[in-house]
Every structure is written in C-alpha cells, then in structure tokens.
DRENVO-26344 format. One record per residue (C-alpha): x, y, z; residue in one letter. Coordinates in steps of 0.5 Angstrom, whole numbers, padded with zeros to 4 digits, always signed. Layout:
BEGIN
XYZa ...
***
This chain:
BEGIN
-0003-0048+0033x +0002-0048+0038x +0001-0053+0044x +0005-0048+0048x +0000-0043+0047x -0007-0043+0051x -0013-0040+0048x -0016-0035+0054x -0023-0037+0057x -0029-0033+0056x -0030-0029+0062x -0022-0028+0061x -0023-0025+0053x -0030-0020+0056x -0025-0018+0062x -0019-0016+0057x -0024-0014+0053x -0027-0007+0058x -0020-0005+0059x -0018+0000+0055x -0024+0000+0051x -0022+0008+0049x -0016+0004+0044x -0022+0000+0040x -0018-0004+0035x -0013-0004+0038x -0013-0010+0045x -0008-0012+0050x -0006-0018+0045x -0004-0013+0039x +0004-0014+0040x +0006-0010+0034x +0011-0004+0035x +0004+0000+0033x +0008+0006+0032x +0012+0003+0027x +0007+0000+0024x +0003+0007+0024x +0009+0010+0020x +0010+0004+0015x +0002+0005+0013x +0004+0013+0012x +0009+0012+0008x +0006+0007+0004x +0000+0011+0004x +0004+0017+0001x +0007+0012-0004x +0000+0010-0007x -0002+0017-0007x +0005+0019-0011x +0004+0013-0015x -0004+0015-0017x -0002+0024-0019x +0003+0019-0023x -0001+0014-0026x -0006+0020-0027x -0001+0025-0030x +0001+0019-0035x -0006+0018-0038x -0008+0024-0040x -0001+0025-0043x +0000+0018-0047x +0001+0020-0054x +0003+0016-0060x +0000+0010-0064x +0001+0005-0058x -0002+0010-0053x -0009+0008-0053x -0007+0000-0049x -0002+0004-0044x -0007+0010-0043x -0013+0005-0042x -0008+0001-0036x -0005+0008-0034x -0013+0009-0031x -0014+0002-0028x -0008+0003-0024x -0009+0010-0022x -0016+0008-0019x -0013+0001-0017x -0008+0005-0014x -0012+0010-0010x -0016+0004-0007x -0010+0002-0004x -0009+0008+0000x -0016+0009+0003x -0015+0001+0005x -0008+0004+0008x -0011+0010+0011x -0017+0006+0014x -0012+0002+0018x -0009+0007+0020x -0016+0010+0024x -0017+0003+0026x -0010+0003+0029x -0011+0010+0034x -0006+0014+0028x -0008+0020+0023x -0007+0019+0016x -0002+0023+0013x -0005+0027+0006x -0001+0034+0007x +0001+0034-0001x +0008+0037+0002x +0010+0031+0006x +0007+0027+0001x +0014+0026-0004x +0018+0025+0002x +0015+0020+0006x +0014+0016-0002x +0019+0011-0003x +0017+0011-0010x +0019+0018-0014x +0015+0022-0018x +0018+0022-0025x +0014+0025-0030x +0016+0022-0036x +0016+0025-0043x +0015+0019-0047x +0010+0014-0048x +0017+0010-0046x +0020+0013-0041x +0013+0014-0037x +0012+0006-0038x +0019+0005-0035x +0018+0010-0029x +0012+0007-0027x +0015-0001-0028x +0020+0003-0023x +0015+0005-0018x +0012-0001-0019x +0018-0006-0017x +0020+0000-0011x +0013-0001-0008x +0014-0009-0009x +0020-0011-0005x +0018-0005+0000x +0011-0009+0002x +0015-0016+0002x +0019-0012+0006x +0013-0010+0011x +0010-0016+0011x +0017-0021+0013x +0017-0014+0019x +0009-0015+0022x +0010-0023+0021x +0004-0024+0026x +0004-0019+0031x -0001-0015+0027x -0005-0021+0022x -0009-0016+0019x -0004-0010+0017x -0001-0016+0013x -0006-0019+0010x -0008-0012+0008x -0002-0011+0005x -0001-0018+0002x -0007-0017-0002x -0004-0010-0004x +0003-0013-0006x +0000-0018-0010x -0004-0011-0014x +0003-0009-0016x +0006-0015-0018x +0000-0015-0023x +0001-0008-0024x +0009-0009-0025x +0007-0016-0030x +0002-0010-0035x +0007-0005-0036x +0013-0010-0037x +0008-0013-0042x +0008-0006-0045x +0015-0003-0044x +0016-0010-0049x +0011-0007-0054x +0014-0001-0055x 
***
C-alpha cells in the first residue's frame, strides 16, 4: 500500500457510506469516469452479443468431414460468450446504467463484426478475427480502468483471458483444416 495514503477510520466509512445511499454500488470512493466506463461495458456487451448470433449461426451451418470438432467449439464459445454479456450487462446495473440489447444498435456499437462465413474455413478464420478484436479492445479496457474501478477490471480480465483460450481453440483448428 502506499505509505501516502491513509486508510478511513470506521466512523468515516459509515458516515460516507449514507451519503448518496440512492447510487448503491457506486461510493464517493469510485474514481472512474462511470460514464465512460458504462459506454466500454455497452460496447463490450454489444460484442459478446454479436460474437454469440455469430458463434450460433456457425454451429448449426458447420458443414464437412472436419465440422463436428468446430461445431462442438462453435457451441461452447456461444454459450461462454453469452456468459460474458450477462456478467457485462450485471456490471452495468450495479454501476446506475441500463444495458443496452436493442438488436438495431447492436452491430454498431460491437467492435467485432458479424461475418457470416460460408465455409468451414472462412467461418473459423471470422471468429479467430473477432476473437483477437475482442482481445486487443479488452487489453485496452483494462490499461484505461487501471485501478479506478478494480471490479470492472477484474471482470474483464477474467473475460479476456475467456478470448484468448477462445482464439488459441479456433487457431488450433483453422490449422486443421
């Protein structure tokens, strides 16, 4: 810790604590930029939620000889993916926003795209191309929060960590194909 910085003393964390009781999660000690921070949780939620109709589309259309091994990842990352996006869309609650599931704003705010793929191939390689966006933009995320908001990061370094194991199963079979 910091020799700078003092710990409050009890009666200081129950007084601050009934200050603005109305804003829940959110204390007087949350230093992040929460409207910022809110629209990084949308965006990223509206990249979870493209990468599920994606992941789901790519299931059931995985045709060929090597299809049944990417279709079977195909469905364990859609539903890993749409985990993600209730953890994404919970931390927005708690944080006094409202998560945004508008399907027309959902491809504009993604910072993956939706690319249907028509083969086996080209619908690995769109994913592994999503997979690495959703990396380097949740990298990103977390060197922004630094320590302002300790459990945005924490919950998108748990993500992260989801995608890259997500991107190393799709290079793995890209390789196979």
């Amino acid at each position: 810790m910091n020799q700078a910085q003092q710990l409050s003393d009890v009666s200081t964390l129950r007084e601050r604590a009934r200050h603005n009781v109305e804003n829940g999660a959110v204390t007087e000690g949350y230093s992040a930029d929460r409207e910022t921070v809110l629209r990084l949780l949308n965006e990223s939620l509206a990249t979870e939620l493209v990468c599920v109709l994606r992941y789901k589309r790519h299931y059931y259309m995985a045709t060929g000889l090597k299809a049944s091994v990417a279709a079977s990842e195909f469905l364990e990352h859609a539903q890993q993916e749409a985990e993600h996006a209730d953890l994404l869309a919970e931390r927005i609650v708690q944080l006094g926003g409202e998560p945004e599931f508008n399907p027309d704003t959902l491809s504009r705010n993604s910072h993956a795209q939706y690319v249907a793929g028509n083969t086996l191939k080209e619908m690995v390689y769109e994913d592994l191309v999503a997979e690495r966006i959703a990396i380097d933009s949740y990298r990103e995320i977390i060197q922004y929060i630094g320590e302002d908001d300790p459990t945005t990061r924490r919950i998108f370094e748990t993500i992260l960590a989801q995608e890259e194991e997500h991107a190393d199963d799709m290079a793995d079979i890209l390789n196979d194909l």
